[in-house]
N, C-alpha and C positions, 0 to 999 in steps of 0.2 A: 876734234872728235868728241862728243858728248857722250857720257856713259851709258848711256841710250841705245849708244852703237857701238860700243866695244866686242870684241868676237868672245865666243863661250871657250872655254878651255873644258876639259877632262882632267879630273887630277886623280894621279893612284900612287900611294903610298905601300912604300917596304915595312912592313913592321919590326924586322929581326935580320942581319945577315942570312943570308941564306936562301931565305924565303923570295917569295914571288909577289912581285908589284901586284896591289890590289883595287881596281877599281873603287874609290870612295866618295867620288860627289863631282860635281862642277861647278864653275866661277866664270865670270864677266872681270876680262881686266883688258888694260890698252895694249899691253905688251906681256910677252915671256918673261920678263925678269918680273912684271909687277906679280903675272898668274903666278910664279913661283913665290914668291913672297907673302901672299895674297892665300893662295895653297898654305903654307906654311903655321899660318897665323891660325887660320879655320880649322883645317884637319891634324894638324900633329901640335896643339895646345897640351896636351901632357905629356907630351917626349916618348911619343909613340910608335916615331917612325925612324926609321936612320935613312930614308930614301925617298928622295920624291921625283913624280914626273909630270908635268903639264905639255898637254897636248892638244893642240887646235881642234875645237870639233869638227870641223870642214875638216880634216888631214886624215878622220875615222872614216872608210869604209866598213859598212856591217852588211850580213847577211839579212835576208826577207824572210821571218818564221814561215810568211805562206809557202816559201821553197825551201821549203829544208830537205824534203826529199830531194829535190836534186841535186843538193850536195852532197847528203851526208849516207845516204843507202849507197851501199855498196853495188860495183856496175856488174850486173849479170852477164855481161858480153864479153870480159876480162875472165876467159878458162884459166889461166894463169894463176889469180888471186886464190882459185880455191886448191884444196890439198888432193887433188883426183888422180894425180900423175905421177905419185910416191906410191912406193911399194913398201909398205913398214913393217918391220918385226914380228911376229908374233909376242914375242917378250912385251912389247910398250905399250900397255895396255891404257896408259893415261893418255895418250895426245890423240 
């Protein structure tokens, strides 16, 4: 295989325990241990990360901005989701 045709990786990096893996770039390597390695060398050169993950791009599915409405708006046909069928306090003036 010619690096020509190697598959893209995704790599995202931990910067801190605790914290949440952070999309940081992509790479072309033959295999997962090189893209990790590979990852390693490019995005955590000042010992920046304590984590890393490489992940095939073919393995991401992602969402279509042109449809974002039909994910992400909430379904008007779901009576349930809204708060219409609580009876509340007069006291709870916040919620």
């Amino acid at each position: 295989m010619s690096t020509k045709n190697w598959p893209l990786w995704e790599v995202f990096i931990r910067s801190k325990s605790g914290l949440e893996h952070r999309h940081v770039g992509s790479l072309h390597a033959a295999d997962a241990k090189m893209a990790m390695e590979n990852a390693r060398d490019v995005y955590t050169r000042r010992q920046e990360g304590v984590s890393i993950w490489v992940v095939p791009s073919s393995a991401i599915t992602a969402s279509n901005p042109e449809h974002s409405g039909e994910l992400f708006e909430p379904a008007q046909d779901k009576a349930y989701r809204h708060p219409t069928f609580y009876d509340l306090p007069n006291e709870l003036k916040h919620i």
